[in-house]
C-alpha positions in Angstrom: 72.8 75.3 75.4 73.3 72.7 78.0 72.6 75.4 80.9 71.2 73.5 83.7 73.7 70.5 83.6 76.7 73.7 82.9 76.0 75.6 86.4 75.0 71.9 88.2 78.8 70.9 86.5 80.3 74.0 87.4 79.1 74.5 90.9 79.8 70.9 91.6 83.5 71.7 90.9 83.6 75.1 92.8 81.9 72.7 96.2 84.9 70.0 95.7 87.4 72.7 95.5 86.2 73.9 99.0 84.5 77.3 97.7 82.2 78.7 100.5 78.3 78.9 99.3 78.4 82.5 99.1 81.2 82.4 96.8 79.0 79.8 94.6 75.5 81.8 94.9 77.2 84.6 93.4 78.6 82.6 90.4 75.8 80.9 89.8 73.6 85.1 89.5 76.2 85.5 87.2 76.0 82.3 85.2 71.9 83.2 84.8 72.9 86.9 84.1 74.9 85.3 81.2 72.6 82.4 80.2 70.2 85.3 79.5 72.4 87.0 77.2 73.4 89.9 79.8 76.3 91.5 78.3 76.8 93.8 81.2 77.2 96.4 78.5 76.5 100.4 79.2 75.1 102.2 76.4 76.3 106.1 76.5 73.0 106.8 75.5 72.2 105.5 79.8 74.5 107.8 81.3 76.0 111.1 82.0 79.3 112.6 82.6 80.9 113.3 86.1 81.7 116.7 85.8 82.8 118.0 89.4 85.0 116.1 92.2 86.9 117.0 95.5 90.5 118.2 94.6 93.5 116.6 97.0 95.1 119.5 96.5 92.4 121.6 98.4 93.1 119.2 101.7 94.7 120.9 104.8 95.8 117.9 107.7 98.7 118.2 110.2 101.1 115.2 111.3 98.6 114.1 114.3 95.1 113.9 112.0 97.6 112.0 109.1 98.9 110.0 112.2 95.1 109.3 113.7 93.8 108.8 110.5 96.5 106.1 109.2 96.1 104.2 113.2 92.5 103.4 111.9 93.6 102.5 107.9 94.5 99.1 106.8 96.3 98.6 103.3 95.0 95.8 101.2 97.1 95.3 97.9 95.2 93.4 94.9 97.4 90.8 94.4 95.8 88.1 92.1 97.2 88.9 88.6 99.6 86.7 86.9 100.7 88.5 84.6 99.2 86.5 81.4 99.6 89.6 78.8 103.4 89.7 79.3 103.7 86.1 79.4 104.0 85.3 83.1 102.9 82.1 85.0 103.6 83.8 88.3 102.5 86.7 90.3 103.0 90.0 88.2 104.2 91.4 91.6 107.2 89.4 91.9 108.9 90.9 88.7 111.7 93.2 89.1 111.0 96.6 88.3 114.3 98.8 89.8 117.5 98.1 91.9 116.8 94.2 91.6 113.3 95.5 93.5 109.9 93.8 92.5 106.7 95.0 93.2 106.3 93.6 96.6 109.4 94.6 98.0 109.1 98.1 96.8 105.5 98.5 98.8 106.9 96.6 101.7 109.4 99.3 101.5 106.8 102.0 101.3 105.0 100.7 104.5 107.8 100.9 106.3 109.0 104.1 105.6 105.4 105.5 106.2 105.6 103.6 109.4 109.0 105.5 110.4 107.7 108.5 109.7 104.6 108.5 111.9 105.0 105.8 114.5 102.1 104.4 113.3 101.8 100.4 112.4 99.3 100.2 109.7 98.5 97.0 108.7 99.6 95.8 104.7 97.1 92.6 103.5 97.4 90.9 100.1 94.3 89.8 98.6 96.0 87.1 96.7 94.6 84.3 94.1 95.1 80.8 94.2 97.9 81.4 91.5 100.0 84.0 93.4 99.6 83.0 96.8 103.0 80.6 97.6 105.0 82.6 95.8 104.2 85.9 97.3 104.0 84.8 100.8 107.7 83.2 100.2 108.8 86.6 99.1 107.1 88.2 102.1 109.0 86.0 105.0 112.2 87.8 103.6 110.8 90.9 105.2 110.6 91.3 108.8 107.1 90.5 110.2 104.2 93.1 108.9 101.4 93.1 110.4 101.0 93.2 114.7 99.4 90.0 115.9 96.5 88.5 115.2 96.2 90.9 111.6 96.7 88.1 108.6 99.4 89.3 106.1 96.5 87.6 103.2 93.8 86.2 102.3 92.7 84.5 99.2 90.5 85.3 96.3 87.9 82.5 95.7 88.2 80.3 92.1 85.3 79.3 89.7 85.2 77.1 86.4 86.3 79.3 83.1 82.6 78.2 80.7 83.1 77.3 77.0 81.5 79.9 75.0 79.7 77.3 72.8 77.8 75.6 75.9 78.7 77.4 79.5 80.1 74.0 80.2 83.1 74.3 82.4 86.1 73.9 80.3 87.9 70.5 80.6 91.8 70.9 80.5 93.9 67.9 81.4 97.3 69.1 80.3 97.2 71.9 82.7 94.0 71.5 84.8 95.0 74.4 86.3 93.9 76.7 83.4 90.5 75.4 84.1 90.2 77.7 86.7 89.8 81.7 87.1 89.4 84.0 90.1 86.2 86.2 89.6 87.7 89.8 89.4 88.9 92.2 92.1 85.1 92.4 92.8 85.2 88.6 94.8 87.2 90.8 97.5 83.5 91.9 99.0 82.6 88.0 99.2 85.9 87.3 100.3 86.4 89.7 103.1 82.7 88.2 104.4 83.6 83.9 104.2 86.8 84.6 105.7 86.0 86.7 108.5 88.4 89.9 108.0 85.7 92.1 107.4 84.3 91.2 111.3 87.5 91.1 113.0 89.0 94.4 111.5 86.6 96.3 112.3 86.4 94.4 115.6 89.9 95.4 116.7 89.3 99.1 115.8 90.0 99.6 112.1 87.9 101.9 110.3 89.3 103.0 107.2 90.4 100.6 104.2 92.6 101.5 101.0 92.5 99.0 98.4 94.9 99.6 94.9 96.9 97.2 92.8 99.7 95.7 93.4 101.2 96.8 90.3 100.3 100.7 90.9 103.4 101.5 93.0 101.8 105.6 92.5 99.5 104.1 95.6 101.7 104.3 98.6 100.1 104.5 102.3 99.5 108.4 102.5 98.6 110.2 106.0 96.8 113.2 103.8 94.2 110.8 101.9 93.4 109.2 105.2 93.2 112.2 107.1 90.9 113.6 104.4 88.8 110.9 103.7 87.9 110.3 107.9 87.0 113.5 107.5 85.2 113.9 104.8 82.4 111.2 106.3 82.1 109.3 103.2 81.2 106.1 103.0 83.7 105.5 100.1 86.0 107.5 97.8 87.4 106.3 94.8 90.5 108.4 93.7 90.5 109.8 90.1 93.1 111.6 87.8 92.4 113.8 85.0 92.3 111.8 81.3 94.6 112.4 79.0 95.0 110.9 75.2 96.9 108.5 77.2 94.0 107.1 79.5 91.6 106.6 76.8 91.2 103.4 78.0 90.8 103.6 81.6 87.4 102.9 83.3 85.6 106.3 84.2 82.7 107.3 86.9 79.3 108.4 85.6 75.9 109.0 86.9 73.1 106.3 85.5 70.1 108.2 84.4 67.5 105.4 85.3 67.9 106.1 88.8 70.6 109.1 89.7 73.4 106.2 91.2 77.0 106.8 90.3 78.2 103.8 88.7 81.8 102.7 86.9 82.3 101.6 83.4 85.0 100.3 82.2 86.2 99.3 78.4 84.7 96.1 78.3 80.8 97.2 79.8 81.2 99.6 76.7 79.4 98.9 73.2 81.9 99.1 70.1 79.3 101.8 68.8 79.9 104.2 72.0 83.8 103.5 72.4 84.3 107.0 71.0 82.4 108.3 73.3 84.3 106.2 76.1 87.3 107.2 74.5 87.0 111.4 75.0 88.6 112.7 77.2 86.7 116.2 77.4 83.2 114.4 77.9 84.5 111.9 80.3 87.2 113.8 82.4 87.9 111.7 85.0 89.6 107.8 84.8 89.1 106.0 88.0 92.3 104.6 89.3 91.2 101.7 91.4 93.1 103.2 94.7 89.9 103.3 96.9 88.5 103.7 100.3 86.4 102.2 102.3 84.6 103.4 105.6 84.1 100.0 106.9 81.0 100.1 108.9 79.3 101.5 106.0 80.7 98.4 103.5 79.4 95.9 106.2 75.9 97.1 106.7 75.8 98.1 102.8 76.9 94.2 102.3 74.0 93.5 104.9 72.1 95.6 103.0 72.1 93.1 100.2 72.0 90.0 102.2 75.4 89.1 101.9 76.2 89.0 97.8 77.1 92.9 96.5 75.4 92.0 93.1 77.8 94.3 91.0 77.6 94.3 87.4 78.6 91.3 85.1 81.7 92.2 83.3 81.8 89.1 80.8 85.7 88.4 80.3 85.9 86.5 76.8 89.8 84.7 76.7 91.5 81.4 75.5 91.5 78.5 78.1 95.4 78.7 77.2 96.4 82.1 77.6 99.4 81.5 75.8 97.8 79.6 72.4 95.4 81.4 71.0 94.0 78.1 69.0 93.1 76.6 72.5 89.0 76.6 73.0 87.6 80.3 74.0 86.2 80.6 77.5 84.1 83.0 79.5 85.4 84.2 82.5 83.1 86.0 84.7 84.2 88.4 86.2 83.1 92.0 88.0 84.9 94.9 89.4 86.0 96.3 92.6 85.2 99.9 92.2 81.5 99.2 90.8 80.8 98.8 94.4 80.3 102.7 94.0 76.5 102.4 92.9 76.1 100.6 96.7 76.5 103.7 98.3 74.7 107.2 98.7 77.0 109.8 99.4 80.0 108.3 97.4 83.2 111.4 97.1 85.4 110.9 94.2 88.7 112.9 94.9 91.3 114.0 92.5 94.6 113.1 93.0 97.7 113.7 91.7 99.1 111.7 88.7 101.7 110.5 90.5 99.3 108.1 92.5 98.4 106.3 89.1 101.7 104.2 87.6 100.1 100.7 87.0 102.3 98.3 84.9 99.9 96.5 82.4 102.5 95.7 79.4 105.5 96.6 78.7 105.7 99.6 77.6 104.7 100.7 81.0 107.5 98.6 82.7 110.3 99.8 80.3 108.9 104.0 81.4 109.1 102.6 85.0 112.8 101.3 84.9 113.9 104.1 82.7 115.7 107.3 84.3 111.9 108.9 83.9 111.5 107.8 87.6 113.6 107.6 90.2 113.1 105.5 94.0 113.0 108.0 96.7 114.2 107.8 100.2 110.8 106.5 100.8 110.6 104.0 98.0 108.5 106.3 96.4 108.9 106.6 92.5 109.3 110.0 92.1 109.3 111.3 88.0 112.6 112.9 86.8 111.3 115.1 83.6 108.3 117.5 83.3 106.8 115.1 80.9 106.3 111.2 80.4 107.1 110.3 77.3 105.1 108.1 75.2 106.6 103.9 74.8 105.9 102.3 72.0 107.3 99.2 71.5 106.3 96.3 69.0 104.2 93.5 70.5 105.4 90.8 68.1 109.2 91.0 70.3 108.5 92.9 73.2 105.1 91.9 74.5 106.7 88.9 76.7 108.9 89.5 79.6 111.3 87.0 78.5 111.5 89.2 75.2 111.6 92.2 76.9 114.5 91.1 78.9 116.7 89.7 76.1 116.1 92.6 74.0 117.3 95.1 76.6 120.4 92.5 78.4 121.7 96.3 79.5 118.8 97.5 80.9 116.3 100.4 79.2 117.8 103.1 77.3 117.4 107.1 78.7 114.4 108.6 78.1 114.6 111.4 80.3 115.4 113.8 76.7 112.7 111.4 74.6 109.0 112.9 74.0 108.3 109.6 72.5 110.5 106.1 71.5 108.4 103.8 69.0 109.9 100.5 68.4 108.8 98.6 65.2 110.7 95.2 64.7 113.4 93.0 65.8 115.8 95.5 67.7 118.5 94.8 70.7 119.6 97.4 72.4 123.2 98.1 73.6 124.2 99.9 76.8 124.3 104.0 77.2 121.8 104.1 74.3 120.1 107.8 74.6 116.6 108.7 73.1 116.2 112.5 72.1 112.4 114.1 71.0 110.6 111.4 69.0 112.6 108.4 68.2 111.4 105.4 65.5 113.3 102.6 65.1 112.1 100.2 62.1 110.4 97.8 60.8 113.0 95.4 60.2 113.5 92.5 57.9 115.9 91.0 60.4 116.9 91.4 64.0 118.8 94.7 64.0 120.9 96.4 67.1 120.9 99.5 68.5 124.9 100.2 69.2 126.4 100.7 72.2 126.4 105.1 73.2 123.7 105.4 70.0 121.8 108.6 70.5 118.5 108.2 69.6 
């Protein structure tokens, strides 16, 4: 492998591109980590199970500690996805999701209702990529102003070189040089918050607290109980977790690392093929992790001090096509780490249990079609609140559904009702036509030819 001359070629491009040199020292750990051979990988054989958390429900707060806690709480919303697994070349967070809503204008909505309610005028920041930022701040002037004065409505992830896989040469792409690039994982926002100074001048003007979720996990709205109860709960970070279900096999989970007693995350691609059944269980690991944390913010700048400026989380090595969208284009590392591995920083780290409803994350769609279906329904508060006792499980065929632009032209009168369905698999080429009801479990397919699903069909 042409190593040296790789990191020299890559770092060279992340300096041009006006990267800070924090940003570049902690590429350049990672691109040794993976010129080594690190995988990142944890063995089950290295861990235990989390087996006891705080419960939500257990939490007791009036409307004056909700209203204290939230005037200390900032809202940052991970904003950086595009959207690649569906398809999209734009922020994932500017596709419609109900009542002509997007992402964005749904949480906007959410702030501002939360805002009403207690008087208070919590700040909302986007941690945004170099992808998404134009088009998210366009959608934002729409909305009256956020944030009071002097609070930034953004800031942006850093970039670094996607590495052939062959070499760790920095891929050259000329017909889109813009797929030579990749932001580093939710886990740049430590780095981030340090070079551009946020970090300092929150807490400078008397923030505390900080929430961080997804931009595409409209479950995470601004809530006066989680602040109240994690201000006083004296933590110096709380990740929220939901119970697993069949459903959430996937979904990173906490554990404790035997070496040295430290609570640490995994997620599925830290896991070896051989333990993915263990990753998988849902009894032995009970708890997913739902990437809606918190942050006491003194205790993230002094444990960032701590370390000497770089968090030195865990490699998650991200293998992926240059091209996202042709799978014969070259394969690429990305590297990559996660937000909520941050855990293993602190002593004294609280998961808390929260209720499902704080967990709706759109990640194909299958999830989108559940979230515009009558399943859910927008609050008064823009909160999506679920119609049925159940969620019923979506299956629909990736070969015609996995795009958005699919999606869309498949459904031209919007998702069927699923509010009767336990579960709706879709195998083939199927349109569907408007008042279509699904009942119990529903399997349509495969198909030779591109059928439809007539107008009033129950299901």
């Amino acid at each position: 492998m042409m190593s040296a001359t790789g990191l020299e070629r890559a770092t060279a491009r992340m300096r041009d591109a006006g990267m800070p040199q924090l940003a570049i020292d902690v590429f350049a750990d990672y691109y040794h980590q993976l010129e080594q051979g690190r995988t990142g990988l944890i063995p089950e054989e290295s861990i235990t199970p989390i087996t006891q958390v705080d419960d939500l429900a257990d939490a007791r707060f009036g409307a004056e500690e909700q209203a204290q806690a939230l005037r200390r709480t900032v809202f940052v919303k991970l904003n950086g996805g595009l959207g690649t697994s569906m398809g999209m070349d734009r922020a994932k967070s500017l596709l419609p999701v109900r009542e002509g809503l997007c992402f964005l204008d749904i949480i906007v909505r959410q702030l501002q209702a939360v805002r009403a309610a207690t008087g208070v005028q919590a700040p909302l920041i986007l941690m945004n990529s170099f992808r998404t930022r134009d088009d998210s701040l366009a959608l934002l002037a729409g909305h009256p102003p956020l944030n009071p004065d002097g609070i930034p409505s953004d800031f942006c992830q850093h970039r670094e070189p996607k590495l052939l896989v062959e070499t760790l040469e920095p891929v050259d792409w000329p017909s889109d040089p813009g797929l030579e690039w990749c932001p580093p994982g939710h886990g740049d926002i430590y780095v981030a918050l340090q070079t551009t100074g946020i970090l300092d001048e929150l807490i400078a003007r008397g923030y505390r607290y900080m929430n961080t979720s997804n931009a595409d996990n409209l479950g995470a709205a601004p809530d006066g109980r989680l602040a109240a109860w994690f201000a006083a709960s004296g933590a110096p970070y709380s990740p929220e977790v939901c119970l697993r279900t069949p459903a959430d096999r996937k979904g990173g989970h906490l554990a404790v690392r035997r070496s040295d007693g430290r609570m640490i995350l995994r997620d599925t691609a830290q896991t070896p093929d051989e333990d993915m059944r263990w990753f998988t269980d849902e009894h032995r690991h009970r708890f997913f992790h739902t990437n809606n944390l918190w942050f006491d913010l003194v205790a993230l700048r002094d444990a960032l001090a701590v370390r000497g400026g770089p968090p030195g989380l865990p490699l998650i090595r991200n293998r992926k096509h240059v091209d996202p969208s042709d799978p014969s284009s070259p394969e690429v590392f990305q590297i990559e780490s996660a937000l909520g591995a941050i855990v293993e920083l602190f002593d004294g780290a609280r998961p808390v249990l929260v209720p499902r409803e704080r967990f709706l994350p759109v990640k194909t769609t299958d999830d989108l079609a559940l979230l515009r279906s009558d399943v859910y329904e927008l609050d008064a508060d823009s909160r999506l609140r679920r119609t049925t006792g159940g969620i019923p499980l979506v299956r629909l065929d990736p070969e015609h559904y996995k795009r958005i632009a699919d999606f869309e032209a498949r459904f031209p009168a919007g998702v069927p009702s699923l509010r009767e369905a336990s579960s709706l698999t879709v195998q083939g080429d199927w349109t569907f036509g408007s008042g279509v009801v699904v009942h119990g479990d529903a399997v349509l397919g495969p198909t030779e030819r591109p059928m439809r699903v007539e107008d009033g069909a129950r299901l």
